[in-house]
MARFIBA-857192 format. One record per residue: y, z, x of N, C-alpha, C in turn; residue in three letters. Coordinates in steps of 0.001 Angstrom, whole numbers, padded with zeros to 6 digits, always signed. Each point is the difference from the previous one (the first is absolute). Layout:
BEGIN
YZXYZXYZXALA;...
END
This chain:
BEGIN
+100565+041849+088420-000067+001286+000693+001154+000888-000447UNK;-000133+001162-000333+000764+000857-000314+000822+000768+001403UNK;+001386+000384-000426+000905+000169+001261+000278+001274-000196UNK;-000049+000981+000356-000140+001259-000428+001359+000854+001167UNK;+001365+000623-000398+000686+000647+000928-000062+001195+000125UNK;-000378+000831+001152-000378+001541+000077+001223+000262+000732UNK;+000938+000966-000903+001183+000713+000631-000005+001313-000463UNK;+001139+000767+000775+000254+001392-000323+000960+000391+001369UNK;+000627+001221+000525+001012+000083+000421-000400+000265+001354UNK;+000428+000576+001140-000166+000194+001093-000497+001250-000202UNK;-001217+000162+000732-001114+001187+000358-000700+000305-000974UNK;+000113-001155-001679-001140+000384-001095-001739-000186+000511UNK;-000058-000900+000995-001366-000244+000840-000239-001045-000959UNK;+000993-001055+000225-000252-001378-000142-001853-000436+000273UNK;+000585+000238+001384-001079-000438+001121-001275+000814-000789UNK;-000112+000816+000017-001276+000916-000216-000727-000935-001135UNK;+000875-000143-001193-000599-000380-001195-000765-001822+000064UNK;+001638-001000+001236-000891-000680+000382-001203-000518+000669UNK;-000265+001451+000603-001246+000338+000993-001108-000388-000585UNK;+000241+000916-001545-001266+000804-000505-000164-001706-001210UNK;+000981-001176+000089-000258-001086-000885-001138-001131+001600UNK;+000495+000123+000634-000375-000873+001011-001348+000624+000435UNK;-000846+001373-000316-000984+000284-000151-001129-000433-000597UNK;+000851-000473-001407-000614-000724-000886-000333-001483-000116UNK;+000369-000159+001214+000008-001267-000311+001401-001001-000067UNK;+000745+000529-000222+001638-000909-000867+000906-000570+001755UNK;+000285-001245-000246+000743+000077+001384+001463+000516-000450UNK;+000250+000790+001384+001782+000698-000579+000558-000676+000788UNK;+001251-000436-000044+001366-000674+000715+000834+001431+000173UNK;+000333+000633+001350+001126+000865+000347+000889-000679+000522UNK;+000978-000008-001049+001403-000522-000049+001174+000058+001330UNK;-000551+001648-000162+001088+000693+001027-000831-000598+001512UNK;-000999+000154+000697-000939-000404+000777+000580-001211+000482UNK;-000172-000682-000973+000022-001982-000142+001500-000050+000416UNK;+001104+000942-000462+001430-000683+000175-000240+000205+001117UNK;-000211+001164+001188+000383+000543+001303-000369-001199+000443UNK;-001328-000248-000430-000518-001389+000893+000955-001229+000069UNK;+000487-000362-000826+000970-001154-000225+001051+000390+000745UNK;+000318+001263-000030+001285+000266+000625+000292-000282+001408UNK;-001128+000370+000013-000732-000478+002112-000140-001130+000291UNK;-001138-000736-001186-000485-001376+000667+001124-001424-000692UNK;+000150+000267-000894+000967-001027-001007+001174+000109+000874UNK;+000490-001688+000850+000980-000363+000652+001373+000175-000605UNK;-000016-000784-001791+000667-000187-000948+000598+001605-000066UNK;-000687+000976-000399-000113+001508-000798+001078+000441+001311UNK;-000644-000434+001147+000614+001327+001077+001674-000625+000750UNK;+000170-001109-000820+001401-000262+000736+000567-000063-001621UNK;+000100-000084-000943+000190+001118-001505+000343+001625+000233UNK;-000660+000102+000653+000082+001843+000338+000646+000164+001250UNK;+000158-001192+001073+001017+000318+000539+001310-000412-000304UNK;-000151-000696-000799+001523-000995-000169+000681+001591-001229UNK;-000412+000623-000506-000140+001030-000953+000693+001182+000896UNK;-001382+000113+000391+000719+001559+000776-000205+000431+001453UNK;+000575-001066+000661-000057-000085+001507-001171+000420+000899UNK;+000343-000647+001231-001136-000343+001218-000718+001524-000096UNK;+000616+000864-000521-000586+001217+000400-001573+000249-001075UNK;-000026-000763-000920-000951-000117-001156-001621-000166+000909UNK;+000405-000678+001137-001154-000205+001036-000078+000580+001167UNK;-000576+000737+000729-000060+000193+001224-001182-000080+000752UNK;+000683-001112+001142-001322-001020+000439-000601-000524-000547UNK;+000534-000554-001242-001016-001202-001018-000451+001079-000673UNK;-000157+001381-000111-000786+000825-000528+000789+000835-001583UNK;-000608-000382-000872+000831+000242-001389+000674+001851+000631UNK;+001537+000210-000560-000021+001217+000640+000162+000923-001642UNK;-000968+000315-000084-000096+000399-001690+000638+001364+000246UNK;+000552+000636+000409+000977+001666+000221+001262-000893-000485UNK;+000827-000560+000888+001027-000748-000220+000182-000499-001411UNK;-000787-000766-000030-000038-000619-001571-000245+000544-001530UNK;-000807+001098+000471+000552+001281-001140+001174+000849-000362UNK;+000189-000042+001190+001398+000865+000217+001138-000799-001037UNK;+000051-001551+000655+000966-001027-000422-000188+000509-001495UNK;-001201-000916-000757-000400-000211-000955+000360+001353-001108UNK;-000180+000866+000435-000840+001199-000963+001727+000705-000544UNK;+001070-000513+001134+000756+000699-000185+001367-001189-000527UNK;-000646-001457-000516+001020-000522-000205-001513-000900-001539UNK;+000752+000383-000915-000623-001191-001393+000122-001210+000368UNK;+001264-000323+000195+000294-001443+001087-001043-000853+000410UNK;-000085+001070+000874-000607-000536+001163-001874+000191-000275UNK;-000284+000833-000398-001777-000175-000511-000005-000860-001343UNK;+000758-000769-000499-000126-000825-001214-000023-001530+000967UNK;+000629+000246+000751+000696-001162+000662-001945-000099+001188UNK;+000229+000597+000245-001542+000322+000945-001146-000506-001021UNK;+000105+000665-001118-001488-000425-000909+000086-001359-000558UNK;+001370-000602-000042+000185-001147-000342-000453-001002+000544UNK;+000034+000297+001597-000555-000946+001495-001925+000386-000155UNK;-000264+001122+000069-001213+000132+000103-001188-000284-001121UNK;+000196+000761-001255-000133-000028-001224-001250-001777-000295UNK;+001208-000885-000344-000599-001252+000097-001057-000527+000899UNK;+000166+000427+001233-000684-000733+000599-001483+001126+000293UNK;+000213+000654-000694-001361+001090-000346-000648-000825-000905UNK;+000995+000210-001143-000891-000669-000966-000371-001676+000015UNK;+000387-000762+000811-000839-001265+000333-001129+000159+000809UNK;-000231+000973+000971-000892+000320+000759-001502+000871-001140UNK;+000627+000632-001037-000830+000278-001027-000875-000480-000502UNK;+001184-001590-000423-000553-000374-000700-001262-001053+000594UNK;-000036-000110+000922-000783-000796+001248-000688+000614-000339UNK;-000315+001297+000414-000765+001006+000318-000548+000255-001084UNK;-000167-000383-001318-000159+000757-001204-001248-001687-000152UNK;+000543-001242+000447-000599-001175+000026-001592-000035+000553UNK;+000086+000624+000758-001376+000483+000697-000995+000761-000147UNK;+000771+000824-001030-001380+001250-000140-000586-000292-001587UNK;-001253+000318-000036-001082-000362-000836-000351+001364-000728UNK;+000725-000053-001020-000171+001215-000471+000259-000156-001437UNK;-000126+001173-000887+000112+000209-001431+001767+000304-000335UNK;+000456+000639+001208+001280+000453+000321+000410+000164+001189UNK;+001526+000023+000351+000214+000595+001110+001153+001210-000311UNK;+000480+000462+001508+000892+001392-000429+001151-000336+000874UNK;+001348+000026-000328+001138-000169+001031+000328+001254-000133UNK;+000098+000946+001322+000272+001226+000218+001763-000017-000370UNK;+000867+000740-000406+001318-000226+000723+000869+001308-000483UNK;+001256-000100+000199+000522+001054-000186+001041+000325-001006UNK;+000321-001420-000345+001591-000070-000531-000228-001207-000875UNK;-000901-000214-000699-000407-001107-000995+001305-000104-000694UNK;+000042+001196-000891+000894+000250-001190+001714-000475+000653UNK;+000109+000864+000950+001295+000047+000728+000186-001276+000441UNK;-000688-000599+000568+000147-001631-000295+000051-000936-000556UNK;-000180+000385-001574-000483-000538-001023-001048-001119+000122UNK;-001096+000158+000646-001103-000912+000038-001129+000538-000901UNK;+000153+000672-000959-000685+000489-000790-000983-001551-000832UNK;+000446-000599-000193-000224-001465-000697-000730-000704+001005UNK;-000177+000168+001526-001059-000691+000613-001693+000779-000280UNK;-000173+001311-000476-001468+000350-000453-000626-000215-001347UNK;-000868+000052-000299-000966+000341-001070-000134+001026-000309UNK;-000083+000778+001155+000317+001593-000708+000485+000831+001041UNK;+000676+001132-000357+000270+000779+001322-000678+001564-000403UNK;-000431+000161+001328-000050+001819+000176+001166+000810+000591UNK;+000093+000893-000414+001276+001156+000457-000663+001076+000468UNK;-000191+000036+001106-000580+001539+001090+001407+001164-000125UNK;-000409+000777-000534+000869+000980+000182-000548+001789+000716UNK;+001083+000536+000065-000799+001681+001004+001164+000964-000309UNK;-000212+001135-000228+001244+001082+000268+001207-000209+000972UNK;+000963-000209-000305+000875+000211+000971-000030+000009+001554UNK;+000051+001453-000532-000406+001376+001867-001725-000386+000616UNK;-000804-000577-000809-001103-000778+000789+000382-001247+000461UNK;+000834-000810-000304+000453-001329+000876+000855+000535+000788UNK;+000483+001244-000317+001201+000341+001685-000543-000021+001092UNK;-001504+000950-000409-000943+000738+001183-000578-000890+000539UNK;-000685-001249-000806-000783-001421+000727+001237-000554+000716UNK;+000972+000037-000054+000741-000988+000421+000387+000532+001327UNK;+000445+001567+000026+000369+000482+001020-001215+000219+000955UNK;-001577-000250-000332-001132+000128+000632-000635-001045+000754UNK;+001302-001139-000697-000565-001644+000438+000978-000571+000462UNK;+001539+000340+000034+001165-000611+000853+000432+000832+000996UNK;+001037-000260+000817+000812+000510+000447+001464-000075-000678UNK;-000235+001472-000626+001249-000486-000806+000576+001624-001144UNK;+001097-000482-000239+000118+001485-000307-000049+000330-001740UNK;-000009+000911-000330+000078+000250-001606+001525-000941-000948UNK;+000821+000339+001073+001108-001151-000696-000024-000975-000059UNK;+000015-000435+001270-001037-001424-000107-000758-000958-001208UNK;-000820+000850+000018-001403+000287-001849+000911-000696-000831UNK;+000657+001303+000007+000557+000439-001081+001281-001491-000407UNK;+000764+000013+000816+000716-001729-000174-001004-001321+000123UNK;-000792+000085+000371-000967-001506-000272-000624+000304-001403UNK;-000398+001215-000401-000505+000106-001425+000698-000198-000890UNK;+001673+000705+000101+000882-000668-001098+000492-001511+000136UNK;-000407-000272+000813+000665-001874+000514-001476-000456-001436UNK;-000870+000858-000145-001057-001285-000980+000050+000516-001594UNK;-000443-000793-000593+000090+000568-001460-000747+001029-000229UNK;+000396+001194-000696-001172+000525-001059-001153-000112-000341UNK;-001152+001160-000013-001300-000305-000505+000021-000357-001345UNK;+000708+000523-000741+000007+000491-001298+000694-001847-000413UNK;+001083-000650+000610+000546-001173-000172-001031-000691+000189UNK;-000949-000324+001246-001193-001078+000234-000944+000226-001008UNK;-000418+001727-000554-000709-000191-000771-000089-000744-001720UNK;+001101-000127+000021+000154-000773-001681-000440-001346+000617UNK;+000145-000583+001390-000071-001512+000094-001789-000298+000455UNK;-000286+001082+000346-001380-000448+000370-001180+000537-000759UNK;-001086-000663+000277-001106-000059-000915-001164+001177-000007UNK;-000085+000051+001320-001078+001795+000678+001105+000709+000533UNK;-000489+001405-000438+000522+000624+001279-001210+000873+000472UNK;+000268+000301+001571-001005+000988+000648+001183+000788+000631UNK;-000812+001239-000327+000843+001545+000710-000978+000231+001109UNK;+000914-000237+001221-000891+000115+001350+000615+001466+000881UNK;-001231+000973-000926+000270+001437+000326-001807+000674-000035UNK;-000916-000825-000865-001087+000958+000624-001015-001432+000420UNK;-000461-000032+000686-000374-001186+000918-001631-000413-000982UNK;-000614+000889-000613-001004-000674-001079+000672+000093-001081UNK;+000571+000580-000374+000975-001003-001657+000175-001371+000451UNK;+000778+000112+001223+000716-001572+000403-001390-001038-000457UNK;-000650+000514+001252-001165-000613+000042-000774-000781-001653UNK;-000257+000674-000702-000501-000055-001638+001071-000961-000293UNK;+001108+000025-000076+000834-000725-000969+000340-001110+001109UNK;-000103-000298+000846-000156-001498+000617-001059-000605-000231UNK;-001004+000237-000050-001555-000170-000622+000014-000398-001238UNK;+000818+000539-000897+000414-000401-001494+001140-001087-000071UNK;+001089+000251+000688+000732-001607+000278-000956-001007+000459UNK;-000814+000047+000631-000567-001192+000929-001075-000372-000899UNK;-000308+000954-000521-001253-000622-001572+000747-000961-000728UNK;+001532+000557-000622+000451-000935-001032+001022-000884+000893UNK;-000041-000294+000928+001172-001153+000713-001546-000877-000383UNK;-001040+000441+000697-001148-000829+000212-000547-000583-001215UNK;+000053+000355-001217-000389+000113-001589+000975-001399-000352UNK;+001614+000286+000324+000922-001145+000142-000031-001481+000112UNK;-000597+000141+001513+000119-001078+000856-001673-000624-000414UNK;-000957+000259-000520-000884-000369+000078-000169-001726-001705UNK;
END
């Protein structure tokens, strides 16, 4: 089975493009999705994240994800030290998860392949990329959160232009039937691949 990693930066519409694969048929793994979950249910994960960055990481057992951005976003430290605890135990849960499905391929959604250097766990990767000032506007349309904000979690990740020398497709997720066509054309030749 072919292992396929779909990344690109915050507000390229990750999600969208894995929408429009899981349409087709392809099972997708959301990375980001899957950690929250661990973060909650994984006994191991959540006394890691407290032993890390104090009782306040939870409130009422309840992941307190405001807090933990704040920490994170504003210390390298401390979100290296965070992806270090979480990270792994994503990807064992993956790879479970990747054990089960019956397919030609699958898709691990994620965000920070490169920046992690897990580039060497796919077969191939896609790079979703979008204008700038269109990931400001999704982002500010889908968080609570401000343009600076954006704007420091976007420079915390690499470059389009850097992921793009490392990966294999790219899709520009700016007119929603282009997208459309050229996932249709990845999913022909992942499928051409694996067969």
């Amino acid at each position: 089975m072919i292992i396929v990693g779909l990344t690109g930066g915050i507000g390229s519409g990750k999600s969208t493009a894995a929408k429009m694969f899981e349409e087709l048929g392809v099972p997708v793994y959301n990375s980001d999705l899957e950690a929250k979950k661990l973060m909650s249910t994984s006994v191991s994960v959540k006394e890691k994240i407290v032993s890390l960055l104090g009782a306040s990481a939870y409130k009422e057992g309840v992941l307190n994800r405001e807090y933990i951005a704040k920490k994170v976003f504003a210390s390298a430290s401390l979100l290296q030290q965070l992806n270090e605890i979480v990270h792994p135990a994503v990807r064992l849960h993956f790879l479970e998860w990747t054990n089960k499905q019956e397919n030609n391929y699958v898709i691990q959604e994620s965000a920070i392949i490169f920046e992690n250097n897990n580039q060497d766990f796919y077969d191939y990767i896609i790079l979703v990329t979008a204008p700038i000032e269109v990931r400001i506007e999704r982002i500010l349309k889908r968080d609570n959160t401000t343009r600076e904000n954006i704007l420091s979690r976007i420079g915390s990740q690499w470059t389009d232009e850097k992921k793009e020398k490392m990966s294999d497709f790219k899709l520009i997720n700016e007119d929603i039937v282009k997208l459309k066509l050229k996932i249709k054309e990845i999913h022909c030749i992942l499928r051409s691949k694996s067969s």
